[in-house]
Backbone as JSON Lines, residues from 0, in Angstrom:
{"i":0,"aa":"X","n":[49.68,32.88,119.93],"ca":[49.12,34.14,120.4],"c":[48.11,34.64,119.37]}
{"i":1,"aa":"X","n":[46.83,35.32,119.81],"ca":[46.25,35.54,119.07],"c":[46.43,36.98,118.35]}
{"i":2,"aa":"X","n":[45.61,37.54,117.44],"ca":[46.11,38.93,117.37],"c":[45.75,40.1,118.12]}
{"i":3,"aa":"X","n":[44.58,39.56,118.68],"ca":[43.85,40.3,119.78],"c":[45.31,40.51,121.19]}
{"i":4,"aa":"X","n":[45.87,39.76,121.25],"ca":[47.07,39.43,122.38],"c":[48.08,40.3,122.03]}
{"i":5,"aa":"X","n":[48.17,39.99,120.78],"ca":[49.4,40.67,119.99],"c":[49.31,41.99,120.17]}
{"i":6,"aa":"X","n":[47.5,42.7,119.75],"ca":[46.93,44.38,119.94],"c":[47.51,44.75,121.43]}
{"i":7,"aa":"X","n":[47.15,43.41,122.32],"ca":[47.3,44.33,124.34],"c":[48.88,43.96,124.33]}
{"i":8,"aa":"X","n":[49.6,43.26,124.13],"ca":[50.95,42.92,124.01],"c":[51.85,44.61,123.54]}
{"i":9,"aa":"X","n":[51.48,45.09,122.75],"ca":[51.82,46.36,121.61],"c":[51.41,47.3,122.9]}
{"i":10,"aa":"X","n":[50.13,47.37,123.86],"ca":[50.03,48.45,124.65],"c":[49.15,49.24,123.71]}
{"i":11,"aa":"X","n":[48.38,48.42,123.07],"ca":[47.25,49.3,122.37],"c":[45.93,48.86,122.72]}
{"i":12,"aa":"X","n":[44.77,48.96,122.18],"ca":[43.55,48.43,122.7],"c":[42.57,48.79,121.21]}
{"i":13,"aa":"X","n":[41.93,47.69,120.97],"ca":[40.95,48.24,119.71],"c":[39.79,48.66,120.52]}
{"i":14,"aa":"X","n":[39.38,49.79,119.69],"ca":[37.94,50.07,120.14],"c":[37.07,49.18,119.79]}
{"i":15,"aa":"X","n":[35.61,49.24,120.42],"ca":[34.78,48.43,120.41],"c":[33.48,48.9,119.98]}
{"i":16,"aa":"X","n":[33.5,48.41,118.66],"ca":[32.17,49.34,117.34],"c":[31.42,48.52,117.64]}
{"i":17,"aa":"X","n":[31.17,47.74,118.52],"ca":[29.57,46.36,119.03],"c":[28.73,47.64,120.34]}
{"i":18,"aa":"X","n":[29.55,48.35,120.9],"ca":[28.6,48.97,122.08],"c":[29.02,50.4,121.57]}
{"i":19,"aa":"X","n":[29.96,50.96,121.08],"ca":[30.2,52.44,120.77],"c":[29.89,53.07,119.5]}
{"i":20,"aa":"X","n":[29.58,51.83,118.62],"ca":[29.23,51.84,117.08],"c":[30.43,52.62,116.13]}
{"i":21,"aa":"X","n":[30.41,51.98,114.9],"ca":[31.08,52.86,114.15],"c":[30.83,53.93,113.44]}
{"i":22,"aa":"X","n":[32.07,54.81,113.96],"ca":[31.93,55.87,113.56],"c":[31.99,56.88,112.25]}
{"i":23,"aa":"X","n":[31.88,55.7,111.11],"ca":[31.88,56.09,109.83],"c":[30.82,56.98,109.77]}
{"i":24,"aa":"X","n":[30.07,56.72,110.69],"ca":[28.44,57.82,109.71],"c":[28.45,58.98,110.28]}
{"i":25,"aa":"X","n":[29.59,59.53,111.19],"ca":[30.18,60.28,110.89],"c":[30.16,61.62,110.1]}
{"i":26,"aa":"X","n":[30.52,60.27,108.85],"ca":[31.27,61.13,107.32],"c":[30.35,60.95,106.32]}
{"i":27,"aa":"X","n":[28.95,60.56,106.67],"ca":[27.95,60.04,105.53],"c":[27.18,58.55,105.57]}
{"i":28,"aa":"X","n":[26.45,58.38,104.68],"ca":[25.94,57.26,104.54],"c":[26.49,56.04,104.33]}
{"i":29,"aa":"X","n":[26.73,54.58,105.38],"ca":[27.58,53.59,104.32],"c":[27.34,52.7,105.25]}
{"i":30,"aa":"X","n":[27.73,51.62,105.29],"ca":[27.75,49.94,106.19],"c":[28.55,50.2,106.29]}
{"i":31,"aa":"X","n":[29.37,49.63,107.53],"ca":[30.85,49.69,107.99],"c":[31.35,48.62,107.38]}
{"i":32,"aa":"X","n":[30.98,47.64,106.81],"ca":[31.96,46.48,106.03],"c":[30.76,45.54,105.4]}
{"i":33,"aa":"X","n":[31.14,44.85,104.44],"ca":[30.24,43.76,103.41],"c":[31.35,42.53,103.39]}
{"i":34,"aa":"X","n":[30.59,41.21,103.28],"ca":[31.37,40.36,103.32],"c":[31.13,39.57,102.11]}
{"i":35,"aa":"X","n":[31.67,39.43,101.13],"ca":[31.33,38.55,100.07],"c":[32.39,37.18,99.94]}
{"i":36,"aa":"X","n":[31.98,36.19,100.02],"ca":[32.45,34.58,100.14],"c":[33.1,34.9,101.35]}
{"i":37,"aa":"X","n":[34.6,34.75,100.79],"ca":[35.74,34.64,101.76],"c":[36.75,36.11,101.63]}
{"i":38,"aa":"X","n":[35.54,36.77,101.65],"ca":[36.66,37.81,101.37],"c":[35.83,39.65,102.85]}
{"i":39,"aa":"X","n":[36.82,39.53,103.36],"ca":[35.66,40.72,104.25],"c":[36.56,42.5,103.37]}
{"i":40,"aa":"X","n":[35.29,43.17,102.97],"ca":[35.32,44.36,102.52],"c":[35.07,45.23,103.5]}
{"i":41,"aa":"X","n":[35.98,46.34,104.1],"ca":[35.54,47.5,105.41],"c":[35.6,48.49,104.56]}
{"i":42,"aa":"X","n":[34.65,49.33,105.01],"ca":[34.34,50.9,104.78],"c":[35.35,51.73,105.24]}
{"i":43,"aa":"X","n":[35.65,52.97,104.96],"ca":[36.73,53.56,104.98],"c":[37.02,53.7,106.23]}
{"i":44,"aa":"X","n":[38.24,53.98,106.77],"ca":[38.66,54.1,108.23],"c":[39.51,55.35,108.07]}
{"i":45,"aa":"X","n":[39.49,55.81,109.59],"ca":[40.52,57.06,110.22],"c":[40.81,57.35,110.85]}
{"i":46,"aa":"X","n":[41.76,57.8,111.3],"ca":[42.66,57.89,112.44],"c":[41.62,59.06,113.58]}
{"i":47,"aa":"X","n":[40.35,58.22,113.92],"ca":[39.42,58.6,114.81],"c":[39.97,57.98,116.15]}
{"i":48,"aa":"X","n":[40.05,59.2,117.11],"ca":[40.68,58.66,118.41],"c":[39.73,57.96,119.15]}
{"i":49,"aa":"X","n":[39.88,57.3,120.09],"ca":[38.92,56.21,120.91],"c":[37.58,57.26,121.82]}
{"i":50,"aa":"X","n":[38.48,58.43,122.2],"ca":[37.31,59.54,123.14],"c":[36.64,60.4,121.96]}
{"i":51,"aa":"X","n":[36.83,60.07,120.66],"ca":[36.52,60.83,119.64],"c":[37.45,62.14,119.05]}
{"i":52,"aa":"X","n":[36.94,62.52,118.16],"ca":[37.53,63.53,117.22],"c":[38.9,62.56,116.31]}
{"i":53,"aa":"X","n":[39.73,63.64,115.13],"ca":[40.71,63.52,114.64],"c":[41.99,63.8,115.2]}
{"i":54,"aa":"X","n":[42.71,62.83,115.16],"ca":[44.39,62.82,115.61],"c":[44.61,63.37,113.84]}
{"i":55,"aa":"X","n":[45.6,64.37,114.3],"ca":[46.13,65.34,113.4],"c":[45.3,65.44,112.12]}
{"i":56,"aa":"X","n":[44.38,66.33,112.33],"ca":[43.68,66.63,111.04],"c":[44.61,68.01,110.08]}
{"i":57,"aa":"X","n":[44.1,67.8,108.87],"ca":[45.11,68.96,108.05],"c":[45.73,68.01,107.11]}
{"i":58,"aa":"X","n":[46.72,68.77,106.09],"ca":[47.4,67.79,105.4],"c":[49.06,68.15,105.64]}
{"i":59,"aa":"X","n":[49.16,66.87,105.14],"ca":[50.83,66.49,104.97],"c":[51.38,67.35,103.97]}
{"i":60,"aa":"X","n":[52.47,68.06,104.48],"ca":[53.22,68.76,103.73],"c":[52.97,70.35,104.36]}
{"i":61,"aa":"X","n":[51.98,70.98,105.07],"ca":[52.07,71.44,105.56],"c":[51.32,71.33,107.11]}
{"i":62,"aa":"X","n":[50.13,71.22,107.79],"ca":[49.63,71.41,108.95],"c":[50.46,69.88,109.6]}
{"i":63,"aa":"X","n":[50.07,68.87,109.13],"ca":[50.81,67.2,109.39],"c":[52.08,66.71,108.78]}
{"i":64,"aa":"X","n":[52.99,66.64,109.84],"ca":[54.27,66.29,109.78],"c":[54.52,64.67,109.24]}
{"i":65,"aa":"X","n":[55.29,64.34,108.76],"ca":[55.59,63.21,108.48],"c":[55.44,62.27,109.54]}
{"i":66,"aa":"X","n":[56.13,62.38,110.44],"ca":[56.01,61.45,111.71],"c":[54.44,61.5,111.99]}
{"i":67,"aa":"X","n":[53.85,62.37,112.17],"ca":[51.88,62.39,112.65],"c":[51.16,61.85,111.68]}
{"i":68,"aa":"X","n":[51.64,62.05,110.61],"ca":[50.8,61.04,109.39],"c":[51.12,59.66,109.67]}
{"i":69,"aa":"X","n":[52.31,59.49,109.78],"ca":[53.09,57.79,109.75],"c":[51.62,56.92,111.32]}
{"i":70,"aa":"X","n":[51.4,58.56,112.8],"ca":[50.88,57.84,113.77],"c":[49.82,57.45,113.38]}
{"i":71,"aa":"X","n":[49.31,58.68,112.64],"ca":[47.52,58.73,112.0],"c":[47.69,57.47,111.42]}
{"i":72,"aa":"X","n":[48.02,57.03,110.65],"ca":[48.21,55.93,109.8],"c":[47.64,54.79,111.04]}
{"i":73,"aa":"X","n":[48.97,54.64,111.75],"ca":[49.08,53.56,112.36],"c":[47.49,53.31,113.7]}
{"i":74,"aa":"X","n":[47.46,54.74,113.98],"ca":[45.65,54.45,114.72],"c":[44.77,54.24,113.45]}
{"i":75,"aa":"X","n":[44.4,54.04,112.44],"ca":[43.66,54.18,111.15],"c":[44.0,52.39,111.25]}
{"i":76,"aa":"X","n":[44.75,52.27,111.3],"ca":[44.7,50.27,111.23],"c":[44.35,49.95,112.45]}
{"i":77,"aa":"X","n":[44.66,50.44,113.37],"ca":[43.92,49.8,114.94],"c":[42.42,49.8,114.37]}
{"i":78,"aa":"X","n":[41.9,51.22,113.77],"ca":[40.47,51.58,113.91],"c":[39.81,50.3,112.94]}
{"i":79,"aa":"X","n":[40.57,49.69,111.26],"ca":[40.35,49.1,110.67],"c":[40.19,47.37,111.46]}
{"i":80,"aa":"X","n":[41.14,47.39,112.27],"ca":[41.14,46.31,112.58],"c":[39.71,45.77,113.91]}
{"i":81,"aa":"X","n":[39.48,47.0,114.46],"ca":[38.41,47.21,115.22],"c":[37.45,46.67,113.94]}
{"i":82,"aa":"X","n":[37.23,47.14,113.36],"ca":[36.2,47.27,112.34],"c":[36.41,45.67,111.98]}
{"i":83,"aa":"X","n":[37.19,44.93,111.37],"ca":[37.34,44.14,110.99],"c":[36.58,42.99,112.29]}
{"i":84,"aa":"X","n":[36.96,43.01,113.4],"ca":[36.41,42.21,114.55],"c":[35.26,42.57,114.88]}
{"i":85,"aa":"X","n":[34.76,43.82,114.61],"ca":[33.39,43.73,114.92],"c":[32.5,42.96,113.52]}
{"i":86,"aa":"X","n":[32.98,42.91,112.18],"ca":[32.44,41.89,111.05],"c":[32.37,40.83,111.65]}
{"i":87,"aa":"X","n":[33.74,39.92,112.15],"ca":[34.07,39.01,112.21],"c":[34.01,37.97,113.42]}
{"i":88,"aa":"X","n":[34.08,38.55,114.65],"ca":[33.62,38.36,116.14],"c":[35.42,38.34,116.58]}
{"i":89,"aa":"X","n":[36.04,37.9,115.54],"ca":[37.76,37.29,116.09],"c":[38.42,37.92,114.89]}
{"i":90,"aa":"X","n":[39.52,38.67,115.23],"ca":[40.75,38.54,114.09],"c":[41.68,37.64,113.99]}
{"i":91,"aa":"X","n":[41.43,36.41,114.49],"ca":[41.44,35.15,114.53],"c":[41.33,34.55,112.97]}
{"i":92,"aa":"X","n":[40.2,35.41,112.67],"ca":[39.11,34.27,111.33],"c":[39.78,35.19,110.03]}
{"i":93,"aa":"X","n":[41.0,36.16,110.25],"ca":[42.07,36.59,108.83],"c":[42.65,35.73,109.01]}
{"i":94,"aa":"X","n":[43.01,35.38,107.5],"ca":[43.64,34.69,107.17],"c":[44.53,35.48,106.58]}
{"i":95,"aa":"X","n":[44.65,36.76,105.52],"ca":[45.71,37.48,105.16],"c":[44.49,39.09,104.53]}
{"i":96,"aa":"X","n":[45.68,39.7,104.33],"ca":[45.61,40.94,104.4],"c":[45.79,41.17,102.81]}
{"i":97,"aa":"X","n":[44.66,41.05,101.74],"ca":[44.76,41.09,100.49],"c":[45.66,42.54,99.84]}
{"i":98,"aa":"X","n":[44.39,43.86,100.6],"ca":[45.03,44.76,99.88],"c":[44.9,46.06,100.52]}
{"i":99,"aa":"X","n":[45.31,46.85,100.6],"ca":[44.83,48.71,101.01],"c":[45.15,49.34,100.13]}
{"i":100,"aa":"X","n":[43.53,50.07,100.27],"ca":[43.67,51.31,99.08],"c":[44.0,52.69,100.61]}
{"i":101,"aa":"X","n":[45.18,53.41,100.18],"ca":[45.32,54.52,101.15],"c":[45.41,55.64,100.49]}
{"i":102,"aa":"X","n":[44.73,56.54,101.35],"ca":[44.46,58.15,100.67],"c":[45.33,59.34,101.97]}
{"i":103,"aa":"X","n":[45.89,60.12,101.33],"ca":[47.06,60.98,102.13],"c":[46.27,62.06,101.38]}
{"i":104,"aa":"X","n":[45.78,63.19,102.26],"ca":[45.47,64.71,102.57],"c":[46.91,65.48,102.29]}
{"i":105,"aa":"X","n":[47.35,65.76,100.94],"ca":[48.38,66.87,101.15],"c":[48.67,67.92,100.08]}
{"i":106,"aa":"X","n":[49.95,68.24,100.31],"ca":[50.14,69.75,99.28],"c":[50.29,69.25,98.02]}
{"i":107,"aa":"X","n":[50.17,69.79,96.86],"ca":[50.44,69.64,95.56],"c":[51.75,69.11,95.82]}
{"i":108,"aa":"X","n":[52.74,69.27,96.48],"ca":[54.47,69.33,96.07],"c":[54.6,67.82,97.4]}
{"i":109,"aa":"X","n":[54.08,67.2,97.95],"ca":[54.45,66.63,99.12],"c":[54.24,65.5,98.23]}
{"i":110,"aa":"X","n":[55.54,64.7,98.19],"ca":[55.75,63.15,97.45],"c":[56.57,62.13,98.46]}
{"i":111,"aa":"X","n":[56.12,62.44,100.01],"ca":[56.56,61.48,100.47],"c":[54.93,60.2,101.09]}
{"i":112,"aa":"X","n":[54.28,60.39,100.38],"ca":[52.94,59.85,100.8],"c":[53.15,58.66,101.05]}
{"i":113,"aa":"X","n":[54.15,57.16,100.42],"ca":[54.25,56.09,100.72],"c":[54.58,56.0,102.36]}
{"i":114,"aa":"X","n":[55.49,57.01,103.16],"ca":[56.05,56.98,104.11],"c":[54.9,56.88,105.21]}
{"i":115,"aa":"X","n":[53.6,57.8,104.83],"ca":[52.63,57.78,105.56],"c":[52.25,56.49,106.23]}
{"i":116,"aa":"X","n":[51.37,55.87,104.73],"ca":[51.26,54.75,104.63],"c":[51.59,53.3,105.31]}
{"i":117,"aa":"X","n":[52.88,53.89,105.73],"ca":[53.65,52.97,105.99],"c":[53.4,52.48,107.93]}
{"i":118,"aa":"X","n":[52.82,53.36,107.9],"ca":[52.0,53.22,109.7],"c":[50.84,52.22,109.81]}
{"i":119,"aa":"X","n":[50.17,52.16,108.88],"ca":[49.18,51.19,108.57],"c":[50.08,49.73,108.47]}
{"i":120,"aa":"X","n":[50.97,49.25,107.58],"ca":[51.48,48.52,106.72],"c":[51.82,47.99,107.88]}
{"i":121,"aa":"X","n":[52.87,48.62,108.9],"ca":[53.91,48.32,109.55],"c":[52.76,47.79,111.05]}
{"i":122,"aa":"X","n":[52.18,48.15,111.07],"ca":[51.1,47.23,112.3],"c":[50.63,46.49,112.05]}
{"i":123,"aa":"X","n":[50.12,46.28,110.58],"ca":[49.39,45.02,110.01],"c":[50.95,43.8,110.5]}
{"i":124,"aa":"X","n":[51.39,44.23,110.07],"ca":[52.87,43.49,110.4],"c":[53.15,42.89,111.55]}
{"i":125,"aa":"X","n":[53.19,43.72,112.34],"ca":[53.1,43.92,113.73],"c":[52.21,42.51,114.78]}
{"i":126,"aa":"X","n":[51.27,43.14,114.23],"ca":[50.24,42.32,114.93],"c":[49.53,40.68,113.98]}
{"i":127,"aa":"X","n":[50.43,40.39,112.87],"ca":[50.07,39.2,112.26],"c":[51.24,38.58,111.85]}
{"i":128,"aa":"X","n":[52.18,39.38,111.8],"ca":[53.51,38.7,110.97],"c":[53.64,39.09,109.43]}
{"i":129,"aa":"X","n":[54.84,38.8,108.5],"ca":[54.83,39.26,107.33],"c":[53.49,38.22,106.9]}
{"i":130,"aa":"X","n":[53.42,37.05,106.9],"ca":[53.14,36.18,105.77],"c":[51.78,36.73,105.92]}
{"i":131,"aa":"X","n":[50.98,36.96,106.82],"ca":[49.28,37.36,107.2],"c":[49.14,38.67,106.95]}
{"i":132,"aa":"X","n":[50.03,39.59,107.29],"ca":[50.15,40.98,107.74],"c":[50.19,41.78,106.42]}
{"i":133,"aa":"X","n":[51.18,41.46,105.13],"ca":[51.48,42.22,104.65],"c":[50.94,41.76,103.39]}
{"i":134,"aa":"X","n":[50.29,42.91,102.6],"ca":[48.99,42.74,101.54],"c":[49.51,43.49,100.68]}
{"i":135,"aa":"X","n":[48.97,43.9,99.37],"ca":[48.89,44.85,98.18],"c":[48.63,46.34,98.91]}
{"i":136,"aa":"X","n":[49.18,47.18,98.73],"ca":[48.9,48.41,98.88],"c":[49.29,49.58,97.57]}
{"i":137,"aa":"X","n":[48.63,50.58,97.53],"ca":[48.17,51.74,96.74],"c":[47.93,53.1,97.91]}
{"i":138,"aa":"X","n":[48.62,53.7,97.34],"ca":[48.33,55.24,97.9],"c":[48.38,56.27,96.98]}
{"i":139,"aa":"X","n":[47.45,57.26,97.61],"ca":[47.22,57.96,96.9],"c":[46.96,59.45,97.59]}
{"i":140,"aa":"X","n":[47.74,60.46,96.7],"ca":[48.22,61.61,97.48],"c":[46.79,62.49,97.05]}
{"i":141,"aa":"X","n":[45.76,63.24,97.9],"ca":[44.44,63.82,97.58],"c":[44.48,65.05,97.75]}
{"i":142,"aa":"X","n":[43.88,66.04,97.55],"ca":[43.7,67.64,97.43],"c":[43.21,67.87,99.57]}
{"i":143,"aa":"X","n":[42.27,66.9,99.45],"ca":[41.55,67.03,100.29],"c":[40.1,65.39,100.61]}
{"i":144,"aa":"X","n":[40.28,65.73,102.05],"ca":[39.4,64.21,102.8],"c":[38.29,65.05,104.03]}
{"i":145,"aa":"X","n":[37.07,64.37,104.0],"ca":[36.39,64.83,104.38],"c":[36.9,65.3,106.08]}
{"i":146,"aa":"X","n":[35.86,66.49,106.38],"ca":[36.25,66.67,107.52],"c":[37.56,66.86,107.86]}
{"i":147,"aa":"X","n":[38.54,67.22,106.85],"ca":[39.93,68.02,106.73],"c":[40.75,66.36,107.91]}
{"i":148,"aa":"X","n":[40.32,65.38,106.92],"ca":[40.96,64.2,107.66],"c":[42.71,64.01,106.87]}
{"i":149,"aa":"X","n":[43.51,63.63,107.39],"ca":[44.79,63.6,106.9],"c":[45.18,62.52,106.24]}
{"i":150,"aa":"X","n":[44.25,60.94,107.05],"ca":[44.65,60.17,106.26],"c":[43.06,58.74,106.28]}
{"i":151,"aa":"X","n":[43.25,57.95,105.3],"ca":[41.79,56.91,105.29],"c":[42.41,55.9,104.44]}
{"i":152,"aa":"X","n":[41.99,54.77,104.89],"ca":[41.91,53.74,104.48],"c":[41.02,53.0,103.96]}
{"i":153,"aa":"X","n":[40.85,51.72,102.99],"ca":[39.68,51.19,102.56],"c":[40.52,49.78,102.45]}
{"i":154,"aa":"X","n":[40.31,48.55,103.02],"ca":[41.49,47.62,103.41],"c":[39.96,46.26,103.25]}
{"i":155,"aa":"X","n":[40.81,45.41,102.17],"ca":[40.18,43.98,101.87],"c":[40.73,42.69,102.37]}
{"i":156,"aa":"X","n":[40.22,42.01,103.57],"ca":[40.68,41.0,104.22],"c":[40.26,39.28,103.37]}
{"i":157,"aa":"X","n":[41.42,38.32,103.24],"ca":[40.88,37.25,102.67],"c":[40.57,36.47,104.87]}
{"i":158,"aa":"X","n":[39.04,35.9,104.64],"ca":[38.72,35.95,105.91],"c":[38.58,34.01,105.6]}
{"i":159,"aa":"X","n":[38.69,33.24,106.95],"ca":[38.22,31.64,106.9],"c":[36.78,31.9,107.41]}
{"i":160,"aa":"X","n":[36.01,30.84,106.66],"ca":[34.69,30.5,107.21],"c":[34.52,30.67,108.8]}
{"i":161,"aa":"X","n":[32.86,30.86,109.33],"ca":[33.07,31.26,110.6],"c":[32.85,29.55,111.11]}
């Protein structure tokens, strides 16, 4: 099964940044991803809904609940993985999931930020298996994300030749 199978299998659907474009610019100036050798680099991602706008904007600890961060999370890897297939033509051509840098929107006192996180992690999973799926991760709890976003990702794929 491919992972594309695995995405409609789950009852999800990646968006499609080839005719709807990505929506990083958005948030500023940037390429949505760089590819150096074998390695694909994506530009930050977010739990940007498919008709547009933010799924639960605000931060964790107070406006975003634990469970809405964990979803944000988990649309923030659909959106990455969108991103990743529009680099790549197939998420076919991962080979594994090196690393995520993740950033959590919350209160000075809110130290459950790994839990967030863990919405991203747990679909990479999902949709590749441990051995492909599950990479290096880092999080990191922020004051504040543009556009009062709750949660973003910045995620490094080891990719096979096309």
């Amino acid at each position: 099964m491919t992972p594309e199978q695995c995405i409609e299998e789950l009852g999800l659907a990646l968006p499609d940044f080839g005719t709807k474009g990505y929506y990083g610019g958005n948030f500023g100036t940037m390429k949505p991803f760089h590819i150096e050798g074998t390695v694909l680099h994506l530009s930050g991602h977010v739990p940007w809904k498919p008709e547009g706008g933010l799924l639960y904007p605000g931060r964790l600890g107070s406006a975003v609940t634990i469970p809405q961060g964990y979803e944000a999370a988990r649309l923030t890897a659909l959106n990455a993985l969108a991103g990743a297939r529009h680099a790549l033509g197939s998420l076919s051509r991962i080979r594994s999931i090196i690393k995520s840098l993740n950033f959590v929107a919350c209160e000075p006192d809110f130290t459950d930020i790994h839990k967030v996180s863990s919405g991203l992690s747990d679909l990479l999973v999902e949709v590749f298996g441990e051995e492909i799926g599950l990479g290096g991760r880092a999080t990191v709890g922020v004051q504040t994300l543009a556009d009062n976003i709750c949660f973003e990702t910045w995620i490094q794929f080891s990719i096979r030749d096309n």
